[in-house]
Structure formats: C-alpha cells, structure tokens
BATISE-389827 format. One line per 5 residues: number of its first residue (from 1); their letters; for each residue y, z, x of C-alpha. Coordinates in Angstrom, 1 decimal. Each point is the difference from the previous one (the first is absolute). Example, Ala and Ser with C-alpha at 12.3 -4.5 7.8 and 13.67 -1.06 7.14 Angstrom:
1) AS) -4.5,7.8,12.3  3.4,-0.7,1.4
***
This chain:
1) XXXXX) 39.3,74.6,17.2  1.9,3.2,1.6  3.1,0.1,1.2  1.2,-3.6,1.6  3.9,0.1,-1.0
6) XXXXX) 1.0,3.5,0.6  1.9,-1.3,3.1  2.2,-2.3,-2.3  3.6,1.7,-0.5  1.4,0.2,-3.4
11) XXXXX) 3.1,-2.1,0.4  -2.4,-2.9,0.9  -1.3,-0.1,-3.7  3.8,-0.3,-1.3  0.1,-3.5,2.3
16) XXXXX) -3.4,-1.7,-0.9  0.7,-0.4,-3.2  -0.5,-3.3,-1.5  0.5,-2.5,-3.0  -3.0,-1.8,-1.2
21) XXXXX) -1.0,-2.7,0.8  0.1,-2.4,-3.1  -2.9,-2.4,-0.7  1.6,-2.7,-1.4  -1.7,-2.0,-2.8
26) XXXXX) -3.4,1.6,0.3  -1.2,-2.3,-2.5  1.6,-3.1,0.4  0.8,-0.4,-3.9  2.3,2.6,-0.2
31) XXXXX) 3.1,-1.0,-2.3  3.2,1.9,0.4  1.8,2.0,-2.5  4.0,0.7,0.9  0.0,3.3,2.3
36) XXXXX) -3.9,0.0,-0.3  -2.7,-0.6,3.0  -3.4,1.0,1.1  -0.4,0.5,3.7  -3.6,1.4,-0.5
41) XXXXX) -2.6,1.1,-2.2  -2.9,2.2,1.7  -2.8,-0.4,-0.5  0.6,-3.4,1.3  -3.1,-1.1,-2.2
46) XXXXX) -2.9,1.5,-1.9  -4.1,0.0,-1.2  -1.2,-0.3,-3.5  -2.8,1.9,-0.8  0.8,3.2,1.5
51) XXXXX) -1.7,3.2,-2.3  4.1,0.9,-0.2  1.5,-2.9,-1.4  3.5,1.5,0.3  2.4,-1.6,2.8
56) XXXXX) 3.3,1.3,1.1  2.2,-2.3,1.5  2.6,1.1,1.6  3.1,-2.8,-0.7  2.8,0.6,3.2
61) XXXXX) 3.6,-2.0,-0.8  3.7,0.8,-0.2  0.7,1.4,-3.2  -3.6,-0.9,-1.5  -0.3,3.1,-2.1
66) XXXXX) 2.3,-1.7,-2.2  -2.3,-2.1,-1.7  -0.7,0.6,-3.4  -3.9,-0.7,-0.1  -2.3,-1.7,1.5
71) XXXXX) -2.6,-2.5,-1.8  -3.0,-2.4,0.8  -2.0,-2.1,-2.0  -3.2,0.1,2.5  -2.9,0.0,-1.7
76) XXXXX) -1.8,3.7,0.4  3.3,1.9,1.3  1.9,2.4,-2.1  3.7,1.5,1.3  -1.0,3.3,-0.7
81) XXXXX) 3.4,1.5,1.0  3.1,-0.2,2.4  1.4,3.1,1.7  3.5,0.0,1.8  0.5,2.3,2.4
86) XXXXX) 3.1,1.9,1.7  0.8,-2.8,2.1  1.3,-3.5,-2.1  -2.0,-2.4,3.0  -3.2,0.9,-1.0
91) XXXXX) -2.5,-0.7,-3.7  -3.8,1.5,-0.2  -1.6,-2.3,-2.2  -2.9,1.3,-1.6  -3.0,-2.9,-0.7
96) XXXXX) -2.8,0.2,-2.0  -2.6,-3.1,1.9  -3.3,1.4,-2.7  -0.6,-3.7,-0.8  1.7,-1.6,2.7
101) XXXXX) -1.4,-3.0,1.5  0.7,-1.5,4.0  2.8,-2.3,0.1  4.0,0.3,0.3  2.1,1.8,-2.7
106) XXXXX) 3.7,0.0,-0.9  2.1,2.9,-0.3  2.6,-0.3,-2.2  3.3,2.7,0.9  2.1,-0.6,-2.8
111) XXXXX) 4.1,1.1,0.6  1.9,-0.7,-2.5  0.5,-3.1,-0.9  -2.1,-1.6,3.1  -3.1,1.0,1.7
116) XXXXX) -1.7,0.0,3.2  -3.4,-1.5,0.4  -2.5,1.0,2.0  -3.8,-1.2,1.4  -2.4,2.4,0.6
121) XXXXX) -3.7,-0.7,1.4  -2.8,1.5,-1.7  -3.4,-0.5,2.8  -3.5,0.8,-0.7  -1.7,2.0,2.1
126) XXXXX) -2.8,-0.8,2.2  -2.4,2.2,-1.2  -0.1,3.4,-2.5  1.2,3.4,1.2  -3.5,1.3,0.3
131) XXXXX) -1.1,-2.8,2.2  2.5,1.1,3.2  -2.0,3.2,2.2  1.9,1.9,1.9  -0.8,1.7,3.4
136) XXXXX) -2.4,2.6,-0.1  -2.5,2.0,2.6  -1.4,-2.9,0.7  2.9,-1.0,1.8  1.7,0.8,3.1
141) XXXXX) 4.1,-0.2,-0.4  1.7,-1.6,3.1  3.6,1.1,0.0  2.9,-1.9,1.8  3.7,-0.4,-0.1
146) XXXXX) 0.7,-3.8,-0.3  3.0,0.0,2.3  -1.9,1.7,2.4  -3.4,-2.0,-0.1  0.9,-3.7,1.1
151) XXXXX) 2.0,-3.2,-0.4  -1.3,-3.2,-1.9  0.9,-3.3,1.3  3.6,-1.2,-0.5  1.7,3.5,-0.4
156) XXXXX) 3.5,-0.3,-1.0  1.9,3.1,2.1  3.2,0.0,-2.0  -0.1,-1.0,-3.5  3.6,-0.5,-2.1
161) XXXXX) 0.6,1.7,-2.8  -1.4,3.5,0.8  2.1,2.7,0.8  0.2,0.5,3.9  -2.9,0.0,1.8
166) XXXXX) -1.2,-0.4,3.8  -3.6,-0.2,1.3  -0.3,1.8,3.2  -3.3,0.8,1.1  1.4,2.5,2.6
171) XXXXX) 1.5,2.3,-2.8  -2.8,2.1,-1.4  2.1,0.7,-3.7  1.4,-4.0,-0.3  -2.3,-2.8,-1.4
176) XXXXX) -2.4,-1.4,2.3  -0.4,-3.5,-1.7  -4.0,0.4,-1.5  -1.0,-2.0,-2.9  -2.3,-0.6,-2.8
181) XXXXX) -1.1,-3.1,2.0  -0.8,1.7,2.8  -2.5,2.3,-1.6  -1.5,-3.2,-1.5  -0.5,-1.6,3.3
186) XXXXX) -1.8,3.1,1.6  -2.0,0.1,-3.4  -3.1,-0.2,1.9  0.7,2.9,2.5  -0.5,2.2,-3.6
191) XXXXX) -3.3,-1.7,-0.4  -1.4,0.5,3.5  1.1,3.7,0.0  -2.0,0.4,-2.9  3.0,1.5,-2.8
196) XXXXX) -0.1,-1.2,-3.4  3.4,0.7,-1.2  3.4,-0.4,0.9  3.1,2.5,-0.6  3.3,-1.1,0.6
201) XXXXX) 3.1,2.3,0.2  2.4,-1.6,-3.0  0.6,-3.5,0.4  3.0,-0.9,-2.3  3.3,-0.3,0.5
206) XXXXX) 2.0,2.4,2.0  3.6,-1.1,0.5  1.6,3.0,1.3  2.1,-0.6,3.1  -0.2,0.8,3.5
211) XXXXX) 1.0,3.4,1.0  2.8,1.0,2.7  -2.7,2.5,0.9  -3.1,-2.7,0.4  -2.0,0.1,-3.5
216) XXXXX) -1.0,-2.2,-1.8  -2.5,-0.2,-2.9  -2.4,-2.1,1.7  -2.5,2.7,-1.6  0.4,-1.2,-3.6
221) XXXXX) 1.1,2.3,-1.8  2.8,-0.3,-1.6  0.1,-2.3,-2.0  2.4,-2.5,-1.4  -1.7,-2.4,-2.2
226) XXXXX) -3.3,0.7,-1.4  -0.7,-3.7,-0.7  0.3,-1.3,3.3  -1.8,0.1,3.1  2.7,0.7,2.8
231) XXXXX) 0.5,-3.2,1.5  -0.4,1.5,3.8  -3.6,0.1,-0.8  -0.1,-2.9,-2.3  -0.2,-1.4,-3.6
236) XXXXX) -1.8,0.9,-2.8  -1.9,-3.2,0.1  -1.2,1.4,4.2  -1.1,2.9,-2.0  -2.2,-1.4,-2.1
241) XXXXX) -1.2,-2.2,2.8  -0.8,3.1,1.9  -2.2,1.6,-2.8  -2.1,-2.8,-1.0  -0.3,-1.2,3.7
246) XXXXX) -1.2,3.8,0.3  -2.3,0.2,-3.0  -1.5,-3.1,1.5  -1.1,2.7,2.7  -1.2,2.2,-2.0
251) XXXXX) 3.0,2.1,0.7  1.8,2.1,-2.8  3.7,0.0,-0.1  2.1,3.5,-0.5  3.6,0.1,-1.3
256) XXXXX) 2.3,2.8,1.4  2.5,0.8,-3.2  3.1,2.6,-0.3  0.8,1.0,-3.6  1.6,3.2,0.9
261) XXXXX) 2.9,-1.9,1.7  1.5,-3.3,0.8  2.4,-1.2,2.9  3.8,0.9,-0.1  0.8,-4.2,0.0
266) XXXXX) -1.9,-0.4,-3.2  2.7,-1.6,-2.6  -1.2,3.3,-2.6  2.0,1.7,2.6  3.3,-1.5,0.0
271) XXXXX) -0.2,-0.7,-4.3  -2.4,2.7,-1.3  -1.6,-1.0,-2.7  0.9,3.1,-1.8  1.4,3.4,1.0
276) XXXXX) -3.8,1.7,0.4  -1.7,-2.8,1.8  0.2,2.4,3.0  -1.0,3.2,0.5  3.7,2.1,1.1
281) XXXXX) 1.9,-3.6,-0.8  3.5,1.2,0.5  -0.5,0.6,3.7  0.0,-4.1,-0.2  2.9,-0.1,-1.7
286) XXXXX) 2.5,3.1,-0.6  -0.7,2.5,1.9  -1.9,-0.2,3.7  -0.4,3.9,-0.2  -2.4,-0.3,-2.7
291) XXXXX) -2.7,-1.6,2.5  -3.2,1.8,-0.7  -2.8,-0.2,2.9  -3.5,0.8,-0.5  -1.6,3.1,1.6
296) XXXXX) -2.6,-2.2,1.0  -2.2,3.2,-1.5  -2.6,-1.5,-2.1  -1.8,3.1,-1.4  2.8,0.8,-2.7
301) XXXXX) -1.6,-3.2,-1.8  -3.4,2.0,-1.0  1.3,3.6,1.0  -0.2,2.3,-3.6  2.8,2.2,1.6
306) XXXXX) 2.0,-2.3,1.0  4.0,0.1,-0.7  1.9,-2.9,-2.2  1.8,-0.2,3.6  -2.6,-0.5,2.4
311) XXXXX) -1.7,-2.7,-2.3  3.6,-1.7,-1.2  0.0,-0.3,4.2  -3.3,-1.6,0.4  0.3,-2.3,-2.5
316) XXXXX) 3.5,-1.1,-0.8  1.2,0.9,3.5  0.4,-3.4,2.0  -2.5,-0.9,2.9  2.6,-1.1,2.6
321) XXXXX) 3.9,-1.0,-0.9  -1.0,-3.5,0.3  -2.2,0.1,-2.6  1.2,0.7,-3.4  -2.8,1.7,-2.2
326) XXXXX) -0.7,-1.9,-3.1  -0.5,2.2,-3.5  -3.7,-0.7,-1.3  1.5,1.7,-3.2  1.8,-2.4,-1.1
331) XXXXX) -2.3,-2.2,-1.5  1.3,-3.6,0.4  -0.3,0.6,4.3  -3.6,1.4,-0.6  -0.7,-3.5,-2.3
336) XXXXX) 1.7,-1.9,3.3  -2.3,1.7,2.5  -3.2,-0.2,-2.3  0.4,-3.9,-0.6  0.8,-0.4,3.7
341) XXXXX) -3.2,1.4,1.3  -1.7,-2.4,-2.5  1.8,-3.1,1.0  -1.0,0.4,3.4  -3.6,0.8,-0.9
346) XXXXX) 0.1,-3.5,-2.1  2.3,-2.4,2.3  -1.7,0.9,3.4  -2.9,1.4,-0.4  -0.3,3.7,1.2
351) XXXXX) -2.8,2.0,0.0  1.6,3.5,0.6  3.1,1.7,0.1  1.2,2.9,1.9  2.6,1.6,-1.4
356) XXXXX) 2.8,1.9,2.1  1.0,3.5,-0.4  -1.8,0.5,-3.1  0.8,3.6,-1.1  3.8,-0.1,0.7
361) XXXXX) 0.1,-2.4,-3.2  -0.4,2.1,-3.8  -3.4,0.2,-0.4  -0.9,-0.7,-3.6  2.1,-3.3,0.7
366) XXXXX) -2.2,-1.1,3.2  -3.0,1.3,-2.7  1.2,-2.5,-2.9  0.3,-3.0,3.0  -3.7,0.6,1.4
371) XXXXX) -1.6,0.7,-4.0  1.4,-4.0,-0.4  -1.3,-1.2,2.9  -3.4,1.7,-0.4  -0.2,-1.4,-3.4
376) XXXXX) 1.2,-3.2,1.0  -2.0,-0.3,3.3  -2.9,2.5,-0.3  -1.5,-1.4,3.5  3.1,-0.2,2.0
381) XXXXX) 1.0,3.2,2.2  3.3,2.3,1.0  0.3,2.6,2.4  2.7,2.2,0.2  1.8,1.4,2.7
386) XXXXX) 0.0,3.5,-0.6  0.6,2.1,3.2  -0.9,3.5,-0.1  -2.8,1.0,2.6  -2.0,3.0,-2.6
391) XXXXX) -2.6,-1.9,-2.1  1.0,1.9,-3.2  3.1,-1.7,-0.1  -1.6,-3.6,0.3  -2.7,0.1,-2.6
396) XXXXX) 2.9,1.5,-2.5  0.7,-4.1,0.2  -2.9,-1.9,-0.5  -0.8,-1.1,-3.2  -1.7,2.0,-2.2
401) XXXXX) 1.1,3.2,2.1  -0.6,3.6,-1.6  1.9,1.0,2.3  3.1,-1.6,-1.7  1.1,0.6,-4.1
406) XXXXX) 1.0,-3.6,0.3  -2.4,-3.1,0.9  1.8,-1.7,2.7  -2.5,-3.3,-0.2  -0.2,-0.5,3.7
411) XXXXX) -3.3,-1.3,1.4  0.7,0.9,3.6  1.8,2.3,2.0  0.8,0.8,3.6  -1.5,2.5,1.7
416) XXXXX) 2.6,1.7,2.2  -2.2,3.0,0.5  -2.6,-2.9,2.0  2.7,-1.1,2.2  1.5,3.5,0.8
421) XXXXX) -3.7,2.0,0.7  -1.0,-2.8,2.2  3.3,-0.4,1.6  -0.5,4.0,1.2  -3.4,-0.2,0.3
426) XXXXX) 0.9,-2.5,3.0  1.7,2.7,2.1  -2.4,3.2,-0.7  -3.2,0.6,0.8  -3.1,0.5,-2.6
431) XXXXX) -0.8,3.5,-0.5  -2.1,2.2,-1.9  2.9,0.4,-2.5  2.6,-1.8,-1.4  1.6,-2.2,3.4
436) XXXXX) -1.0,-3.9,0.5  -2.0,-1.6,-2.0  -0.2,3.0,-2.5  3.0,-1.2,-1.2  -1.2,-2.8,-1.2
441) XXXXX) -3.0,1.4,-1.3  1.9,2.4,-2.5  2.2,-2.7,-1.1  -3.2,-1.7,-1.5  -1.0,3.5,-1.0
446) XXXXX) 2.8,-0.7,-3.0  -1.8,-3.3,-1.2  -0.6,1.6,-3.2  3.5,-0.7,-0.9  0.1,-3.2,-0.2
451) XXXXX) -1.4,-1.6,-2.9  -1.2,-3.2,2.2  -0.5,0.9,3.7  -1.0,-3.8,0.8  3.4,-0.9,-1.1
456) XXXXX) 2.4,1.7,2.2  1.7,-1.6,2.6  -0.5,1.4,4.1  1.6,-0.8,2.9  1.0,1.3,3.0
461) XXXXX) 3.0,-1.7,1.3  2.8,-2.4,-2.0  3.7,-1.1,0.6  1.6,2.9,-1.2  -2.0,2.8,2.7
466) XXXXX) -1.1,0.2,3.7  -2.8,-2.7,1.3  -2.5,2.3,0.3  -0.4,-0.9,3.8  3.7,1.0,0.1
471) XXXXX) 0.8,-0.9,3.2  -3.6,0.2,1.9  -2.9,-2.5,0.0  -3.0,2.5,-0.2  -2.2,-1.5,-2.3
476) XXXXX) -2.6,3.0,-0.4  1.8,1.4,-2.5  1.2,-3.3,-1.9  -3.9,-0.9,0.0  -0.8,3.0,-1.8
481) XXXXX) 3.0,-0.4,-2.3  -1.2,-3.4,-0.9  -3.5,1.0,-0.4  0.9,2.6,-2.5  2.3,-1.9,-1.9
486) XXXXX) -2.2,-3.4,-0.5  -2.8,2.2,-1.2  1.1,2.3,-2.4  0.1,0.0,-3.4  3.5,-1.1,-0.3
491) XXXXX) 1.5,-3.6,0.1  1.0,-0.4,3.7  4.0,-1.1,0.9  0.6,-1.9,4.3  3.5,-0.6,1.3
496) XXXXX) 0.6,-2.7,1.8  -1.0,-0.4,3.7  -2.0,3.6,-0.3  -3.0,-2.2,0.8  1.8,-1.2,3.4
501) XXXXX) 1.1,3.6,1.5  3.5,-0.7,-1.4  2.2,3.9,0.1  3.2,1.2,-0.2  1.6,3.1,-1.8
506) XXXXX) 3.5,0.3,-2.3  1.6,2.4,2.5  2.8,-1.7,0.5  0.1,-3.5,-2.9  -3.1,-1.2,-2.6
511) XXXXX) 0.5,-3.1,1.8  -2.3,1.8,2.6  -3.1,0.2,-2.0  1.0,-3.8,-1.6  -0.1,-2.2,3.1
516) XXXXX) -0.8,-3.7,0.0  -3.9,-0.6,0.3  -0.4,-2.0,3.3  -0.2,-3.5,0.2  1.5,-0.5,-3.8
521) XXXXX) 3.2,-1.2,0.9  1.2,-3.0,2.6  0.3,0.5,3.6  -2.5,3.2,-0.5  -1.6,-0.2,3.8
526) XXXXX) -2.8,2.6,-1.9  -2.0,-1.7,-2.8  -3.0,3.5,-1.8  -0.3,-3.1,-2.6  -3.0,-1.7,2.5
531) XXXXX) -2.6,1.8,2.1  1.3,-1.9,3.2  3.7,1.6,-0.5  -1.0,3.4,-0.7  -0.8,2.9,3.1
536) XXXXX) -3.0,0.8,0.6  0.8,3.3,-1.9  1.5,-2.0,-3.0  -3.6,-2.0,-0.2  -1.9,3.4,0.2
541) XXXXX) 1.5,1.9,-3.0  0.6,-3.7,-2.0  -3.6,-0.6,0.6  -1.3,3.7,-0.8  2.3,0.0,-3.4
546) XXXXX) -1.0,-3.5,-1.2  -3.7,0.9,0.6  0.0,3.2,-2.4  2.4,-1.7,-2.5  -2.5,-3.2,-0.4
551) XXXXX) -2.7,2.2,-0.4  2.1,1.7,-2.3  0.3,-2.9,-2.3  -2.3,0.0,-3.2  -1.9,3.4,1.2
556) XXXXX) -1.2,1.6,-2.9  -0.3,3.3,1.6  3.6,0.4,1.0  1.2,-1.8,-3.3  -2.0,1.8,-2.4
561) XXXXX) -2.1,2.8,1.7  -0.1,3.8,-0.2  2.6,1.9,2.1  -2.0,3.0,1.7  2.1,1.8,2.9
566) XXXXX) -1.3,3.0,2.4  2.2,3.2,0.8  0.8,-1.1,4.1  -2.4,1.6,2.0  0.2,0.2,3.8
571) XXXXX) 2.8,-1.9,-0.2  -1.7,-3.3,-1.6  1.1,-0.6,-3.3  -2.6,-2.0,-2.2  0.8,-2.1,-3.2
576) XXXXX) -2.8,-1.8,-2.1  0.2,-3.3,-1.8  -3.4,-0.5,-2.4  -1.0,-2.6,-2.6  -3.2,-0.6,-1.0
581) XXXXX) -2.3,0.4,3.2  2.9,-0.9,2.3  2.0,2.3,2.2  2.6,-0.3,2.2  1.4,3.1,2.1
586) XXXXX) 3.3,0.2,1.7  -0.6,2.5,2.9  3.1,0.8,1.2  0.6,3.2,3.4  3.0,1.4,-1.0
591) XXXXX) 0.1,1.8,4.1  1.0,-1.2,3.4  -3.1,1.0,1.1  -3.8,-1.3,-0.2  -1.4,1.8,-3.0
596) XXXXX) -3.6,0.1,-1.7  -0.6,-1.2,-3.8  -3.3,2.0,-0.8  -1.4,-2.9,-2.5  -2.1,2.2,-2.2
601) XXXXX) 3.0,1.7,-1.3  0.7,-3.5,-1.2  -4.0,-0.2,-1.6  1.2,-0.3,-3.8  1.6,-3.4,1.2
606) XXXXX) -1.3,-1.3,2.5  -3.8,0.7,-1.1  -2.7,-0.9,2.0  1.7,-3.4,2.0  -0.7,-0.2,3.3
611) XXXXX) 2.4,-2.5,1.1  3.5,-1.2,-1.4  2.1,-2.7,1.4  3.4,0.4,0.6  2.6,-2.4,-1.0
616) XXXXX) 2.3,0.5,2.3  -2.2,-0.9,3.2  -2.6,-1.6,-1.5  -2.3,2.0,1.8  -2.9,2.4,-1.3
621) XXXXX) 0.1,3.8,-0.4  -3.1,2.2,-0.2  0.1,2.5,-2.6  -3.0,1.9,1.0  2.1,2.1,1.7
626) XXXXX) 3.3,2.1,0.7  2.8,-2.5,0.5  2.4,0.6,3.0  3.2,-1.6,-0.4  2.9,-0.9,2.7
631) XXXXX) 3.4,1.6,-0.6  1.7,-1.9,-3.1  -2.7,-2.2,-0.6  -0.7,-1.8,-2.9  -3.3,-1.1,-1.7
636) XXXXX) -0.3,-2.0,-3.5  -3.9,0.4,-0.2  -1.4,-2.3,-2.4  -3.6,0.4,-1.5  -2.4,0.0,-3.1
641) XXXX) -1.3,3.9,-0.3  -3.6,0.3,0.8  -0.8,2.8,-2.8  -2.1,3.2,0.7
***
C-alpha cells in the first residue's frame, strides 16, 4: 500500500481522536471490585494445543493495573506472569495453556480485599497446524477490495456507533457500500473464471472518520480493532460464512494484514499502553514536531552502507500521519500481532495471508512472527509486500535467503520487478537488445537468487498502481501480459475486473484504479457478473482468460515443470515449460509488426513435434515449420516432445 493519506492535513489527526469503546462484561460473570472493571480482553478467546502454549491477553479497564495478581484454578493453565505497563487501564497476563483442556475458565484479578472474576473460553481447534495448506503455484490469487466488489442482500448504508461515515458511490475516495456478502453471492463468478484463490484488501475494522477533503478508509488499512471485522462489510460470523462457503468451492481464502501500523481511532492511541508502543510516540502526545514520516526508500533495510538515518526513516518513520507506526521491538505488541494472525487462522479459516508493507516493519521482529507460524502451520503460506522493482532486493527476503545475514522466514514474495518490466514492455517495442520483452527476460535472468522460484508472487496490475490498460481497451498487449504471467514459474496474482477490460490510472485519486465492478451493486444498469450483461468485448477477454486459467488448473507442467526461456529473437520472445515428456511454449512477438519465429532455433525443446495445439484458440499449429506470428500475438503451445 503506497501513499493513500498524504492528502490528509495534520490538524485533522488532532480532531479524530477518540476514546475506546468499552466492551462491557465480555464475559458475563464478571464481578466488580470498587474502582475496578474490564471492558475487554483480546484475544477475545483462544485454542489449546497450539505448539506455543503461551497466551497473552491483553486485560483493558479503568485503573486495572491495579490488581495485585491474577489466579485460576483451570486445570492445565499456569499464570506464568503479569506485566503492567505505563498506562494504569491496561494488564498483559501471561498464560501457560500446556495441559489445558476445551471448556470455560475463571480468571481471578485479586485487588485488595475483593476481586474481579472473569470467564475465558478455551476452543479446540478443528484440525492440527500441519493439516491447513496454504496457497501455492498451484493457485491463481484473485485480488479485490470488498467495498469496491458488490453488495449482499440487506445492506445496512449507515450503521450507529461508527465514527462518521457516508456511502457515495459518486466519490471515488468515500466508501462505496461492498460487503463480505456480496463476494459470497457472486461466489460462482470465481468458479466460472477459473481462479482458485481469493485476496481481499484488509477486512477489519476501520473506524476513522470521514474527511473534510473526501477520504475515507474504505481500503482497510488502518486499523482499529484487530478482533473485529468492520461492521460495513460484516461480522465475524459473515466471515467465516464466506470462507467455508468458499472452501466448499474449492476456493482458498487470503487475509490482507498490517503489523507495521494501525489506524489513528484505535483506543492504543488515545491511552498508549506504554511510552514505546509507537515508533516517535511523543508526536501523539507532546510534541507534534516530532512526527517522523517514512522516506518511503526501502533499500536502506538490506543496504551494507546504509546510514543509522536513512534506515531509522524507513522503519520507524510513519507511513502516513494517520497511521501511527507500531514498535515490533517492544515485545508485548510483537506477542499481540503474532497471536492475532493465529486467531484468525483458527476462528475463520484462512488459507493465506498477505501481509502489508512488509519491510517498513524491523525485520528480525517480522522474522520471529513468520519462524512461529511456519512451525506452527508448516503448510499454510505468506507473501510479503515488498516493493522494490531489482530482483536482488526481493530474494534478500525469502526464506532461507543468502542474500540476507538474517532468515526472514517468508515463503512468498512479490515480484515488483514482474509488474514494472511488463508494464514497460507494453509501450516499447522488442528489439535485438534490451527494450520490450527483454525486460522481462533479464528479470528472470536473476532467478538464481531466489532460493524457490515457484514461490514468488507475479502480477501485473493491483490497487495500489495503474490498471495496466490504463485508460485504453487494447487487449493485444493485456493478452500477452496474461499469457506470460499464467505460465511462468511464479505463482500468478489478477485484480479484479482485469478479466472484463476494466482500466483506469491514479493520475488524479486511487479511487480511479478501485472502481465498483459492474453489476455488484443495486440499480447497476451493467451486470460483467452474467454473459448476457457483459459487451461483447467483456465476453471476449472473460472468455479468453477463463479458458487458459481452467486449463491452468492441476497442470503439472506449469506447476512443477522446468523453466527454459530463449534470448528474444526477431522480436518473439520464447519461454519453455517441461515435465516429463510434456511441453508447453508461451510464444509471445514482442513487435508491432508480423515477425517470423524460425522453429529450429527452438529444436532442444520442441524436438521433433510436428503439431502443437494452442490453448488459447484451441486450434492446431504445425511445427514443421517457421512460425509467422501477427503483431502482439500470443501462443501457449501445448504438446508431448517427439524426441530425435
């Protein structure tokens, strides 16, 4: 996520502030002591049998730091320790749940001479961390912004108790009223078009005002309350209902999370927990001349000249002034986070996260998070947003980098340097050097420093850059985008309506390139979800895109085969997929002109075949001699090699 608030003035943030919202009783058996209450304890419940049996709960109440210990006589559980912090409203206890069994505990707060009790619910979990697979290249990641993607049935436009809000679909940076019901009513749609997993931008709650200026976080991130699905797109209980209708599918779920900061409503804002929860904290509260923004520069993170400034910038420096950036030092916000991406894992059902603006958080504290989620879930999968555009600077991140004197743990990255060569190569023409599609052929050139090619993340659009049509509808060069990236050896990433022509640059708001998808919201005259409301354009590239990503599904050769790629040559640039004695070529003419592919150059792959068919027509292709292409076309040529 780049930057979405920089429009927001400064003497905004010193008006949003606001007091948190109590939970009263969370547990229903909670006994007063004089001057004593809990409003909340997060997490809100837990799983036994985790390979970590420690829990952190986080106690809010007025003055709650005040009690002298805390006790239970649960069978299994062990207080291991209470920690007060700066602020008197808030009590870390520290659990120990090695033996614990499912069922309802009591906390005991003992102050003074009276004590507090609360229940806590202990679940078990529906199956063992090693059980729950993530996304891989198998998959095909379909990203969307739920506000921005439709409306379920019985919408509620104006919901009390949120700080204030207005839906008004004519305002590209205001909320546009999509929920999580209305991606489970178009479930189907995913299914026909032939993706197999589904990335939402963040999904909790975000209850920062309306702006004077017209933002809103209708995006997602900035968060106020990590336990809570914002109520504009649903409950937690729609959540769930979402995934496991989706699973049902066969469709994976992805969670977009934010540990490097949270929203300026959150209540850790107004009452910080202690004085270094925050990176920079006494802009918040003493003096506003203090505010530290990030450079936005990302290389001082794995630079070995880089100054104690330029990296204090990067990573302590705040992404926006409406987002305060949270201090992965302090160990008892790092616990908070870590147990967080696990409750979500466990209560709903996720089968991926992606996690936002990775390197702007410390890194050996975003290391410690993904080691305990490996361990805990060796199947399950995290990419990482990490955007810099030179392949060095990406493989430093995934795990088991040599790149990088510390093991950051993460599976998957994002390759930037994907989306930026084929951006350019959209606009040049192919030559017999480095312009068009060479680009993108010396960006694979760097392969060898990744430790796991097949587990990096391509794409070549998303909500945070330019559709790739911008604002045009020439699908040559989309086509041959697609092509490349749904063949490759990386694990391919669609934005929403890509498939239906949808364009749009950030020129003048990111609203632009985040419009509603047609026919998701009431009174749309223009319906992309059915063949019979899209154009006859809409149908062609729909149809074209869910052809190659069915075929796409459970194919061995793209999943698991041998990369092999050609130096372009007359323009054509050729890339080889091979397992066992299948091969499929993506043939791609990187010119505005008709050019010639010479097929014995091509002889160690191709062999002696005479005749491939090509998945994106369907029709036949004789190999026996010299290919001519069209100007930008695209062939996926699929075939088992006749051998010499």
């Amino acid at each position: 996520m780049q930057r979405i608030f920089l429009a927001i003035s400064l003497s905004l943030i010193a008006t949003v502030m606001s007091a948190m919202n109590p939970v009263a009783d969370p547990t229903g058996q909670q006994k007063k002591a004089k001057g004593l209450k809990i409003d909340r304890v997060d997490p809100t419940d837990w799983y036994v049998g985790m390979k970590n049996p420690s829990l952190q709960l986080m106690v809010y109440g007025k003055n709650i730091s005040s009690v002298e210990s805390v006790t239970t006589d649960y069978a299994g559980v062990t207080v291991d320790s209470i920690v007060k912090l700066d602020s008197p409203n808030y009590l870390l206890v520290y659990l120990n749940l090695q033996g614990a069994q499912p069922g309802t505990m009591t906390l005991n707060f003992k102050h003074q001479k009276s004590s507090i009790k609360c229940s806590y619910q202990l679940k078990a979990r529906e199956m063992g961390g090693d059980k729950r697979k993530g996304f891989d290249i198998s998959d095909v990641l379909y990203m969307l912004m739920p506000d921005r993607f439709a409306q379920g049935a019985g919408h509620n436009a104006q919901l009390k108790g949120l700080n204030a809000y207005k839906e008004d679909r004519t305002k590209p940076s205001l909320r546009h009223g999509g929920d999580l019901n209305g991606i489970r009513e178009h479930l189907d749609y995913f299914t026909e078009l032939g993706v197999t997993a589904l990335w939402f931008t963040p999904v909790l709650e975000n209850n920062s005002p309306d702006t004077d200026n017209g933002f809103s976080t209708y995006h997602g991130y900035a968060t106020t309350d990590y336990y809570r699905v914002d109520p504009r797109f649903g409950t937690n209980e729609d959540y769930r209902r979402l995934c496991d209708e989706a699973h049902a599918k066969g469709l994976k779920v992805v969670m977009d999370m934010i540990f490097n900061h949270c929203g300026f409503e959150h209540p850790w804002v107004t009452d910080m927990p202690t004085k270094d929860w925050f990176n920079t904290p006494e802009w918040l509260k003493e003096d506003r001349s203090k505010y530290l923004q990030t450079s936005y520069k990302l290389t001082p993170v794995v630079d070995p000249y880089a100054s104690k400034v330029d990296l204090k910038e990067t990573v302590e420096g705040w992404f926006v002034p409406s987002m305060p950036d949270l201090n992965q030092h302090n160990p008892h916000v790092m616990r908070y986070l870590i147990q967080n991406s696990k409750w979500w894992i466990e209560t709903v059902g996720i089968d991926g996260i992606r996690m936002d603006t990775y390197p702007y958080a410390y890194a050996d504290a975003m290391a410690q998070w993904m080691k305990e989620l490996d361990e805990e879930y060796p199947n399950f999968n995290t990419v990482g947003e990490t955007w810099v555009t030179e392949p060095a600077y990406t493989a430093a991140w995934q795990k088991d980098s040599k790149l990088s004197e510390t093991n950051s743990y993460l599976k998957t990255v994002m390759d930037f340097s994907f989306y930026d060569k084929i951006n350019r190569a959209a606009t040049e023409e192919t030559d017999g050097w480095f312009a068009g599609l060479n680009l993108l052929y010396g960006s694979f050139v760097y392969d060898y420093l990744y430790p796991n090619p097949s587990s990096v993340m391509a794409f070549i659009e998303n909500h945070d850059t330019d559709r790739f049509l911008k604002n045009g509808r020439d699908t040559l060069m989309l086509k041959q985008a697609m092509t490349l990236l749904l063949t490759v050896q990386r694990i391919p990433q669609l934005y929403y309506g890509t498939e239906i022509l949808m364009n749009g640059t950030k020129e003048v708001t990111d609203g632009n390139v985040r419009k509603d998808f047609p026919g998701g919201f009431p009174g749309d005259t223009h319906n992309a979800f059915t063949a019979d409301g899209r154009t006859q354009a809409e149908n062609a590239m729909f149809r074209w895109t869910s052809r190659l990503l069915h075929w796409r599904q459970g194919n061995e050769t793209i999943i698991r085969g041998q990369q092999t790629q050609f130096i372009p040559y007359n323009g054509i640039y050729v890339i080889a997929r091979r397992w066992k004695h299948n091969v499929v070529l993506t043939i791609l003419n990187g010119t505005t002109q008709e050019a010639v592919m010479p097929v014995e150059r091509y002889a160690e792959v191709i062999g002696q075949t005479k005749r491939a068919k090509d998945v994106l027509t369907g029709r036949f292709v004789d190999l026996s001699q010299n290919l001519t292409l069209k100007p930008r076309q695209s062939l996926v040529l699929d075939f088992e090699k006749v051998e010499d």
